[in-house]
N, C-alpha and C positions, 0 to 999 in steps of 0.2 A: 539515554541512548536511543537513534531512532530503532523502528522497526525495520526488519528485511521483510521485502514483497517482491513475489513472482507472479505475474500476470501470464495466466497461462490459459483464457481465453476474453475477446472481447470480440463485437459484433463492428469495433472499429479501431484497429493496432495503434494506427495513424495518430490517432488523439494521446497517445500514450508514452509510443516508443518513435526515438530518433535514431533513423539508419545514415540520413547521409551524413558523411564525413565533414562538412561545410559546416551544419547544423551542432555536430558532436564536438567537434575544436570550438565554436563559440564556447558554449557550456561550461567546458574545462577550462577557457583562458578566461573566463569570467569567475569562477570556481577559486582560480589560481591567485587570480587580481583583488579577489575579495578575503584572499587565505582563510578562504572556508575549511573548517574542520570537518576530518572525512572519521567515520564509523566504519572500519575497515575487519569482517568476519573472516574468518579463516576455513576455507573449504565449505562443508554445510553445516560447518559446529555455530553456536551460539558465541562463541568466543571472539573477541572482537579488542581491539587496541584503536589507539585514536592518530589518527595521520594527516597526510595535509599533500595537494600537488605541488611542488617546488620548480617543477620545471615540466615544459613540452618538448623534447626534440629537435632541431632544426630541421628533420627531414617527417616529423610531425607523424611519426612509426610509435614512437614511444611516448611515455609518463612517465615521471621520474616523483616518488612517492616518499615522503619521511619516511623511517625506521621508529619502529617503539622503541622507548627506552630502557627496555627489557630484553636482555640476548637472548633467552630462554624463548621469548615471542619470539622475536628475530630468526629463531633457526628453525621455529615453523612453520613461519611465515616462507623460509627458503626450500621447504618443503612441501608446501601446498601445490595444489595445483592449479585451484583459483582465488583470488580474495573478490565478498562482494562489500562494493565502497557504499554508503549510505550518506549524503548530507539533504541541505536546504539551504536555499539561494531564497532570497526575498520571499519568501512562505512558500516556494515550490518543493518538494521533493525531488531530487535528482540521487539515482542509482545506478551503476554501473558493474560489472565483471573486471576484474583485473588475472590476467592469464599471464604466461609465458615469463614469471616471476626471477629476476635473480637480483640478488645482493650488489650495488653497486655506488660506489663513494664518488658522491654530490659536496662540492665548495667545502673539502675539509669533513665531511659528517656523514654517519653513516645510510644509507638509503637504498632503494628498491626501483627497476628499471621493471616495468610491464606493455604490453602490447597498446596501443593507443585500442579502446573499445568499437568493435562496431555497430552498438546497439546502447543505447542509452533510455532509462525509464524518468520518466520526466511527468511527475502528477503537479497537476494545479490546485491550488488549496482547496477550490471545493472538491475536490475527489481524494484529496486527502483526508481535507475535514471527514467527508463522508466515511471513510476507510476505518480512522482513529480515533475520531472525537468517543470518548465516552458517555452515554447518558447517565443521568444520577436516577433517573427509574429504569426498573425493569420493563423491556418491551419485550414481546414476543408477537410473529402473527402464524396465524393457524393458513396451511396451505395444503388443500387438496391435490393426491399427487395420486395420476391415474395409474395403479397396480401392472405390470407387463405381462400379458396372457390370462389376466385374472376379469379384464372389463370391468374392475370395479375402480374406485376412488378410495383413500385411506387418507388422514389426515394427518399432516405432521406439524411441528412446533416448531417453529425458528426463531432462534434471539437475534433482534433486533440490533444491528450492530450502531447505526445511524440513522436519520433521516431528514430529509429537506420536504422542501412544498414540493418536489417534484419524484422524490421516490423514497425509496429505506436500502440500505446496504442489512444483508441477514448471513449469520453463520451458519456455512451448507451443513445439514442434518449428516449423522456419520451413520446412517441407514441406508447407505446407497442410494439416497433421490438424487434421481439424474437433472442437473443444473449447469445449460449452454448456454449461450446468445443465443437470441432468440426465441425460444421459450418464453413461452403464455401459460399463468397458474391463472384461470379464476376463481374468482367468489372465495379469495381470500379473506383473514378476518385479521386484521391489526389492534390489536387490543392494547388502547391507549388509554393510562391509568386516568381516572375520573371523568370520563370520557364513555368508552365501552369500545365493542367492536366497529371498526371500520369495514366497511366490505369495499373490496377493490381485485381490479385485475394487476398481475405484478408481470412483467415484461424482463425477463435478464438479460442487463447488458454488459457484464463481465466479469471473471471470473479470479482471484487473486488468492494466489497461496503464502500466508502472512507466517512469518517467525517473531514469535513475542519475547518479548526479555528476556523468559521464564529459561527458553527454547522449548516452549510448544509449539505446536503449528497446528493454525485453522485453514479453514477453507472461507472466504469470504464474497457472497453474491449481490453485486451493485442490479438493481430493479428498479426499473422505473413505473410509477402510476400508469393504467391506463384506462382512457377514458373516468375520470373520478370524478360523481359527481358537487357539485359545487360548494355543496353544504359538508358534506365529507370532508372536501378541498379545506372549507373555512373552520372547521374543526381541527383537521393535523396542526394549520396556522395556527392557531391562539394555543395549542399544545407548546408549539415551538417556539413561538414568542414568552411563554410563559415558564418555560425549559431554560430559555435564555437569562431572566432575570433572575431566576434563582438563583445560578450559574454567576452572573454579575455577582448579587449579592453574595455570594459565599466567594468570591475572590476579593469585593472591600474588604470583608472582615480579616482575611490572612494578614 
């Protein structure tokens, strides 16, 4: 089942989410054409049935959703007040809101009329990769966060959610360290197993609030490198090229 994510800040919406209409109808009649299976949650529960878009509207107002095949879903689903839809389109992420719910019978069968969305979340596999991939090591990096009223620095621990050559996705500390776009940590320490610390400045550039299978929910902050020097640079590298093939190798062997 995918994961539900709410992008609740970024230093650029645009790369993320699709507002216009022109853009949101492609999506969905591509969505539709391809009878991609939708991961459909009920209100903010973790609960979720598997659906499909069967139809757009002629006057392109509405979606026309399968029904579970479960009544018992069914009539809480007609009770909700939003469903959020979760699929993937050729290794994109595509997420959407479905509102203004009623029960209504599609070619014979039973199904669900909702609001056509006006906001659509649309990640590209590297921000997804970066999002979900798991590592098979433990990462953490140590970040100095300047104290409020106090003028001092305290150190805190972030797990490492992700990372590329060009930054690390980390789960925000549940200490209250404040983590915006925009925001500069330096003299970070990335502590990459066999390896040691990295020192780097982390830059965030956005901010997602994830719901796991479990129905837990993290906080997760996408950071970019800045300024890193080269040899740094060439150290994460052969980390993640070597992250990679163990990763290969343990999926021949399944």
């Amino acid at each position: 089942m995918p994961l539900k994510f709410e992008l609740l800040q970024a230093d650029d919406y645009s790369r993320y989410l699709l507002r216009e209409k022109t853009d949101i109808l492609y999506n969905l009649r591509a969505l539709m054409q391809r009878r991609a299976m939708l991961s459909a949650f009920i209100d903010a529960s973790a609960d979720s049935f598997l659906s499909a878009i069967l139809a757009i509207t002629a006057d392109e107002q509405h979606l026309i959703l399968d029904a579970a095949s479960d009544e018992a879903i069914n009539l809480r689903v007609e009770a909700a007040e939003k469903l959020i839809c979760v699929t993937q389109l050729d290794k994109i992420k595509i997420q959407f809101a479905a509102t203004d719910i009623e029960r209504f019978p599609h070619e014979g069968h039973q199904a669900f009329r909702i609001a056509l969305p006006d906001v659509l979340l649309r990640l590209q596999r590297r921000e997804y990769y970066r999002l979900t991939a798991p590592s098979p090591h433990n990462l953490s990096c140590r970040i100095p966060v300047l104290v409020d009223g106090e003028n001092k620095f305290v150190t805190v621990e972030a797990d490492v959610v992700d990372i590329s050559g060009g930054g690390l996705a980390v789960t925000v500390p549940p200490s209250g360290v404040p983590f915006e776009p925009d925001m500069e940590f330096a003299d970070c320490r990335l502590m990459l197993p066999d390896v040691g610390p990295i020192a780097t400045t982390l830059r965030v550039r956005n901010l997602f609030r994830i719901t796991n299978r479990d129905g837990s929910v993290v906080l997760r902050a996408g950071c970019e490198f800045m300024n890193l020097p080269a040899s740094m640079a060439s150290s994460i590298q052969r980390y993640i090229l070597r992250t990679e093939r163990e990763r290969n190798a343990r999926e021949r062997i399944r």
